[in-house]
N, C-alpha and C positions, 0 to 999 in steps of 0.2 A: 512480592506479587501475591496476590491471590487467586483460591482456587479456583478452578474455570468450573461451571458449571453442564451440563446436559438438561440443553430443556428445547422444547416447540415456540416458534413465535412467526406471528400471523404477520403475514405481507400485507402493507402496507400501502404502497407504491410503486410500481413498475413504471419508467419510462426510460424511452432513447435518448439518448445522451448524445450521441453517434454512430459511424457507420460498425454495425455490430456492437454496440457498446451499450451498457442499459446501466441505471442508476435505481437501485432499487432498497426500500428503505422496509423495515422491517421492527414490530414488536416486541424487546426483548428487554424488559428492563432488566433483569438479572445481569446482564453480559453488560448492558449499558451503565450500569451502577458502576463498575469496578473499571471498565474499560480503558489503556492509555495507548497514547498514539505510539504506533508500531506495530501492535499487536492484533492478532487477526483469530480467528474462529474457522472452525471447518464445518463448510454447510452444508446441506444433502435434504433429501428426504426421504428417506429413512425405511421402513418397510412398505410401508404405505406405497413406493411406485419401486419393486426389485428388477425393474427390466436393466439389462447392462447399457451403462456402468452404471451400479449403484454406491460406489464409494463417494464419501463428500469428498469436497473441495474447500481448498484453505484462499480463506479471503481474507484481504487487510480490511481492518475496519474502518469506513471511509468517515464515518460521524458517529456523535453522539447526537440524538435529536431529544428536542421537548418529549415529556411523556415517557419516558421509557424506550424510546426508539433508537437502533441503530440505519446507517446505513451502508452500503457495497457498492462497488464498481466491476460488476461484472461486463467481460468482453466474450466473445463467444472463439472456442479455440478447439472447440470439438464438440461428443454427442454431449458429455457432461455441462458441462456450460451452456451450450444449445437451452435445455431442458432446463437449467434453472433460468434463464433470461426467459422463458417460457410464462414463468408464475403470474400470478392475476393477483389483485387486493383482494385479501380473506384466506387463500389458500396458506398451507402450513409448512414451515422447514423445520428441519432439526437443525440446532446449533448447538456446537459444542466451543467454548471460550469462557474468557480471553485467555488467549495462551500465549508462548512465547514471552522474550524480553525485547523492551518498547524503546524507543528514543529516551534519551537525557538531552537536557534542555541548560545548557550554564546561562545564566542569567546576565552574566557581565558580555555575552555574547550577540549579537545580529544571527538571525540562521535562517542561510542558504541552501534552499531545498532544489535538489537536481532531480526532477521525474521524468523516465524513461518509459510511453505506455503508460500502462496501469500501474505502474510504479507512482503513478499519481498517488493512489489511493490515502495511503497514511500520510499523506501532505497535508491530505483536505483533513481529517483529522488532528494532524499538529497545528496546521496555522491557526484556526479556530480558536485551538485552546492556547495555544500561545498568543495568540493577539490577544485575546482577552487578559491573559496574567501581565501585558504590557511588552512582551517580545517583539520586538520587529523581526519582520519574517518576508522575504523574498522566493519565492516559485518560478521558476527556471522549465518547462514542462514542454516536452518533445516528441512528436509523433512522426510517423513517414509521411503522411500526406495532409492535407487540411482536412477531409473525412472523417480522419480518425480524430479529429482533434474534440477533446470532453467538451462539451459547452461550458464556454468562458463565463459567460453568465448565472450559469447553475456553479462554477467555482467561487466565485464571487459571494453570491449568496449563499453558499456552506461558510466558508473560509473569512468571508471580509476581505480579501486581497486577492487584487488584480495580476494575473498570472503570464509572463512574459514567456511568449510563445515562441517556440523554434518545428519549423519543417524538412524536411529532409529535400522537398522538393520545392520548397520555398511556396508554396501554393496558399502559406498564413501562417503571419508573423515573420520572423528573422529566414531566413536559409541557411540552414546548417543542423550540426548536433549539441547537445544542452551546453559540454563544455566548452564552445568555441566562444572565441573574445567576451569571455564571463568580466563582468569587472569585480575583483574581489577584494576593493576597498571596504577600509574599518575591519579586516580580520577574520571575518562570519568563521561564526559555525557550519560546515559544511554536513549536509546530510545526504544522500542519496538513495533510488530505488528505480532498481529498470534491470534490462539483460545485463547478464555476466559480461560483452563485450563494453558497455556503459561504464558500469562498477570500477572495471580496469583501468578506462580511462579518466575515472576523477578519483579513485588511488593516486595514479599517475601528477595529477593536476593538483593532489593536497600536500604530495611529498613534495614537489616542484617547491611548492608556495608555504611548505611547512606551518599547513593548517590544520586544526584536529578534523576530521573523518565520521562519521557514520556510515555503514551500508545497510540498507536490509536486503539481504538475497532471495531473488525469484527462484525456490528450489521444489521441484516434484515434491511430493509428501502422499501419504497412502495413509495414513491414522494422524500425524499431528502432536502426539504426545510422547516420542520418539522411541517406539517399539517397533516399527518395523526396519527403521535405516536407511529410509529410501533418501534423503533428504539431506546425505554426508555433504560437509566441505572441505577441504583442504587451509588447514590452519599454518600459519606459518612457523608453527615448531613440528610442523610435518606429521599433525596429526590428523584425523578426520574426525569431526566434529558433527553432531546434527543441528541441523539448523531451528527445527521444529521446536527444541528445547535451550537449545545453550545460544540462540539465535532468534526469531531473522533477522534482529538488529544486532550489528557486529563493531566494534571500534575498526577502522578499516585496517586497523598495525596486527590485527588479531588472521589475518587472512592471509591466503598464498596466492597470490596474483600470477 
């Protein structure tokens, strides 16, 4: 992998995506040069606005765009995200990426993306780039209400691929949660990303089906390049591990369920 970089890049784009949700696409060809699906960037803005909280936040990287651009799937979950789904085209972030380790992609494989929320995000970056290298790629993508649901059409148009919806309240698409009656014909590569209670259940679902696993884990983070420790997991030789470096994509055999 290569080194992440710290640099400023000028927004782009801010719109609603959904209810609290914003899709916001940003100048940075630096981070977008090197960038691979899984890997995310911690964004903030820097001293330029110190009112609390001023610490970034770690986002997956939702695209690579023409130009030098990236973009994000921010949802608003407090004051921190508030404030950056705030931004306007022109205004400036700081980013610091690509960090972490990203998805692997077997070629002799189909891969079955299971998104939880915003676990979306490195979806819309994988399929993208694997449809284009000739991957078929299936998106499985789940929210609690239709509300929250990202615009099927803005997936579409990032991705190339029509994203089969599950709701908790059945209010759009299937009723139920990603992994229920998944048909997991031809073998897939199985990837996933969403809450810890998610994760466990297609653990659970690839041991059943003795299929290889991906996670990325949704974990707190406070820096990103794993000096602070906020962002441990529980490995399955019972050690703790940070996610922010040796993660947030994990083979799921690597993890303690």
């Amino acid at each position: 992998m290569t080194k992440p970089v710290r640099t400023w890049g000028r927004v782009r784009e801010n719109r609603k995506a959904a209810e609290a949700t914003f899709w916001i696409e940003v100048d940075c060809p630096e981070v977008a040069e090197t960038a691979r699906p899984g890997q995310f960037v911690m964004l903030g803005t820097g001293l330029a606005d110190v009112a609390a909280p001023f610490l970034p936040r770690p986002f997956s990287i939702g695209a690579r765009l023409a130009g030098g651009g990236i973009g994000f799937l921010v949802r608003v979950f407090g004051e921190g995200t508030r404030r950056l789904a705030e931004v306007s085209p022109g205004d400036e972030l700081l980013v610091l990426g690509p960090l972490g380790r990203p998805f692997t992609l077997p070629a002799d494989r189909p891969a079955l993306c299971l998104a939880g929320g915003v676990g979306l995000a490195p979806f819309l970056f994988l399929a993208a780039e694997a449809t284009e290298g000739g991957t078929a790629v299936r998106i499985v993508y789940g929210e609690r209400s239709g509300a929250r649901v990202f615009d099927p059409d803005l997936i579409r148009r990032i991705t190339g691929v029509t994203p089969e919806l599950r709701t908790e309240d059945g209010s759009v698409g299937r009723r139920g949660l990603v992994v229920d009656g998944l048909d997991l014909s031809g073998a897939p590569q199985l990837l996933a990303c969403g809450p810890s209670p998610m994760l466990r259940a297609c653990a659970a679902l690839a041991a059943q089906h003795d299929l290889p696993l991906q996670v990325s884990v949704e974990e707190h983070m406070g820096c990103g390049v794993g000096t602070c420790q906020g962002c441990v997991v529980l490995s399955s030789q019972g050690e703790w591990v940070k996610s922010c470096t040796e993660g947030p994509v994990f083979d799921a055999r690597e993890l303690s369920w």
